[in-house]
Phi, psi and omega in degrees: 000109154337138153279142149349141178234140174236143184217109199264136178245125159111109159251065172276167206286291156317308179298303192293332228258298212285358215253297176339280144352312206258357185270321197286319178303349173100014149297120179258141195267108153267139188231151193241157168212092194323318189288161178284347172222140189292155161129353171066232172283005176261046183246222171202151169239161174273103185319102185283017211236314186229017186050024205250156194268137186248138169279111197295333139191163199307111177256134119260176192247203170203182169301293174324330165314023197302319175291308177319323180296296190331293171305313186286321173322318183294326165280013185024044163276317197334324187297318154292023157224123195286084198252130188251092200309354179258113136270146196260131164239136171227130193271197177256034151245012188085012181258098203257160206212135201246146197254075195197166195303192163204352189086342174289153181290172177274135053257025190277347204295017188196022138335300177312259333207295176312302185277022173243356191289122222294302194331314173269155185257182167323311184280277166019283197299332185246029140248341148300329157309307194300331177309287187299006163258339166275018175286278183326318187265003187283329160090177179250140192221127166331312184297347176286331168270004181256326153275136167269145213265345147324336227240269198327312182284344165304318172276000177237009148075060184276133198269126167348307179276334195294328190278327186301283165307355181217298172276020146268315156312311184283349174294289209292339170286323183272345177248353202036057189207114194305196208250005182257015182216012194240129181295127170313342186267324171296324143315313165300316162315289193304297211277323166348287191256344166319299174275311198249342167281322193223101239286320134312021183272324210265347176315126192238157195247121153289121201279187187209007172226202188264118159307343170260022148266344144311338225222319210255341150325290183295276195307023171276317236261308176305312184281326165288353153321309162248029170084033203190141175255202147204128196264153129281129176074030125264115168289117180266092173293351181187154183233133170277054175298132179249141157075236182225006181272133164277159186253313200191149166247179158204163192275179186275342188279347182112351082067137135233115178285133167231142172232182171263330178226123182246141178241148157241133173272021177283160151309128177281022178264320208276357163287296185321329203270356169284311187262187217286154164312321220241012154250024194196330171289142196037023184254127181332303195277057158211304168312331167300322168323297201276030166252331198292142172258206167190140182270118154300145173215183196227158172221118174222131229246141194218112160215142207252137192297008178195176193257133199241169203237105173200128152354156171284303182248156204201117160280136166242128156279163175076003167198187195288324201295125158275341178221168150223137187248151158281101183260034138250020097284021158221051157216340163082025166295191198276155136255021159311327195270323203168182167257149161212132163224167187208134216254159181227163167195118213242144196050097183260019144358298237244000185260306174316052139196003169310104154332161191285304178324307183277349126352306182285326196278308183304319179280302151007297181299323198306306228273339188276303176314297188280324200237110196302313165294007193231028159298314155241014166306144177265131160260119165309300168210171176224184206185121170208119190246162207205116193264125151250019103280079197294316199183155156260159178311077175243107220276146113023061186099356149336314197293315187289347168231028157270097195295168166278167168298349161278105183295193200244339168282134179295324210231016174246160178222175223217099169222139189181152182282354155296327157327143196283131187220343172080011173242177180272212189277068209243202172268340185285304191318308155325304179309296199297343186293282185329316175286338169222042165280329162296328162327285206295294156316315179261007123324298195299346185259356177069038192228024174340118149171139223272138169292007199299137173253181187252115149289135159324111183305170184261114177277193158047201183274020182261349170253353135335314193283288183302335186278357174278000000 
């Protein structure tokens, strides 16, 4: 008896998720990806001036992240993310500041570490404590998705700095989205299973290589493995419905692919726009499709002629630049030669029509401002990649258009982090999306069974809090 065939449209992080699972179950599996290196907007594109892999702009993970752990143990990378028990805040008067455990349980475990942080003042501080046990005690509720969490920190009596400084940044870096524009349960989710449940959960993990050498190596090297593959610099240009069926997809070269089963790993602008109009005018999981937006973000990459003194990640408040990452001590480059870092600035809205230059000039001031050494340091070269389709919105009833992974097509599945996962748009949201559109597959194949990773148990006084 042939084995089954599957044919993943999209290699991104969600393309790769759902690519696993099922080359381990005894499909064979093909995956197409236009770009040339796998992992999608978590990726690296290759630098045409020196071939070098580049990021297209800086992802990290966290503990709480567990299908993303899981999918990297299975490429057996996980070991190339640097996960980091400190997070650094430094503000624009110079008051720099720590994120870190202390050992008391959770949600107190990064308490000590909270009541020295120099940015906020007292009242700050106790109304952000009051928030986050009323995080905690909040339950999952239809209204939380209905309200923004702007609207919600107003009504729990959040103080100007306390947003500027301590729930905005970690939001708009974790939704890529400002906060008038973010929904409470997706707020919640992040500090929740982030912060508070689990005293590792805020660890945050740094790749310590280029992401698309996470991503695009190991998975060629895991599908041949099992007999199943993956193309690059393949375009899936049009899908072929018989019926209630995809028939066939074809390539831009002209290719025409046939499976038993199809996943798109897309973007949902870039589905709708494969299949046929006359499969997608008026059926609700698709017409939804076209309500949803995406937040753009930005990435910009710098490098300076002497060695300069910054964290491996570093938040900077108070200003447009939100990170900086050192990615020559979290790549382990010479440090002799120079510095190269590279700064993000996520829901970049107010940015989309800035020139590169003055883009470059802004973060530059930023990046001079916060780091005392690179004052006089010379920048050599730059680099500013630009998503402007980025991440989804997630806005306010969002939740309610966010499809299942089953499609309305028998034989197509549907994964992507836009996909309903109950996450904001992350990289974890992408994993869990891929698993479990291969659930779903290996259903439709009578080969049912489930893919679930184990979440990071709830410790402490944090489950006394949820269960109140």
């Amino acid at each position: 008896m042939s084995k089954k065939s599957v044919a993943i449209i999209g290699g991104g992080v969600a393309g790769i998720a759902a690519a696993l699972p099922l080359a381990d179950a005894g499909f064979d599996v093909t995956l197409y990806e236009k770009r040339p290196l796998l992992g999608g907007r978590a990726s690296s594109y290759i630098d045409p001036h020196t071939g070098e892999r580049l990021d297209e702009c800086q992802h990290g993970t966290m503990r709480c992240c567990v299908y993303l752990a899981d999918l990297l143990e299975k490429l057996g990378v996980h070991d190339q993310i640097d996960y980091h028990d400190v997070l650094a805040f430094l503000d624009s008067a110079g008051n720099y500041s720590e994120i870190k455990g202390c050992g008391l349980p959770a949600p107190l475990h990064t308490s000590l570490s909270f009541l020295a942080f120099k940015s906020l003042g007292l009242r700050d501080k106790i109304g952000i404590a009051y928030a986050m046990i009323a995080m905690l005690r909040a339950g999952k509720r239809p209204e939380h998705h209905q309200e923004t969490i702007a609207a919600w920190f107003q009504r729990h009596g959040q103080t100007p700095r306390a947003i500027q400084r301590f729930w905005r940044p970690i939001l708009i870096s974790a939704c890529n989205e400002e906060l008038e524009r973010t929904a409470c349960a997706y707020a919640f989710k992040i500090f929740v299973e982030g912060f508070l449940c689990h005293p590792r959960a805020f660890h945050f993990g740094v790749p310590k290589v280029p992401l698309g050498s996470l991503y695009t190596e190991p998975t060629l090297a895991y599908l041949e493995k099992r007999g199943s593959g993956a193309f690059t610099r393949a375009i899936v240009d049009s899908v072929e419905v018989e019926g209630n069926r995809i028939a066939s997809i074809t390539l831009q070269n002209g290719a025409v692919v046939t499976a038993d089963y199809y996943v798109s790993a897309l973007q949902f602008d870039l589905l709708l726009k494969i299949l046929p109009a006359s499969v997608t005018e008026g059926v609700s999981y698709f017409e939804n499709l076209k309500k949803m937006e995406l937040s753009p973000l930005a990435g910009i990459h710098l490098w300076f002629d002497r060695p300069i003194e910054c964290p491996p990640a570093l938040a900077l408040l108070d200003r447009e630049t939100e990170w900086i990452f050192n990615k020559t001590k979290t790549w382990s480059l010479p440090q002799g030669a120079g510095t190269y870092l590279s700064m993000v600035i996520s829901a970049s809205h107010r940015f989309a029509k800035t020139p590169k230059e003055e883009l470059l000039r802004i973060v530059l001031a930023d990046v001079r401002a916060a780091l005392p050494t690179a004052r006089e340091a010379n920048v050599v070269r730059s680099q500013v990649v630009r998503w402007p389709k980025g991440t989804l919105v997630p806005a306010p009833g969002v939740d309610a258009l966010r499809p299942s992974q089953r499609s309305p097509l028998s034989n197509l599945f549907v994964a992507g982090e836009w996909t309903d996962t109950g996450w904001p748009s992350t990289m974890e949201s992408a994993a869990r999306s891929g698993y479990r559109a291969a659930e779903y597959v290996l259903e439709a194949a009578g080969a049912a069974r489930s893919l679930a990773v184990a979440e990071l148990p709830v410790t402490g006084l944090a489950r006394w809090l949820l269960r109140r």
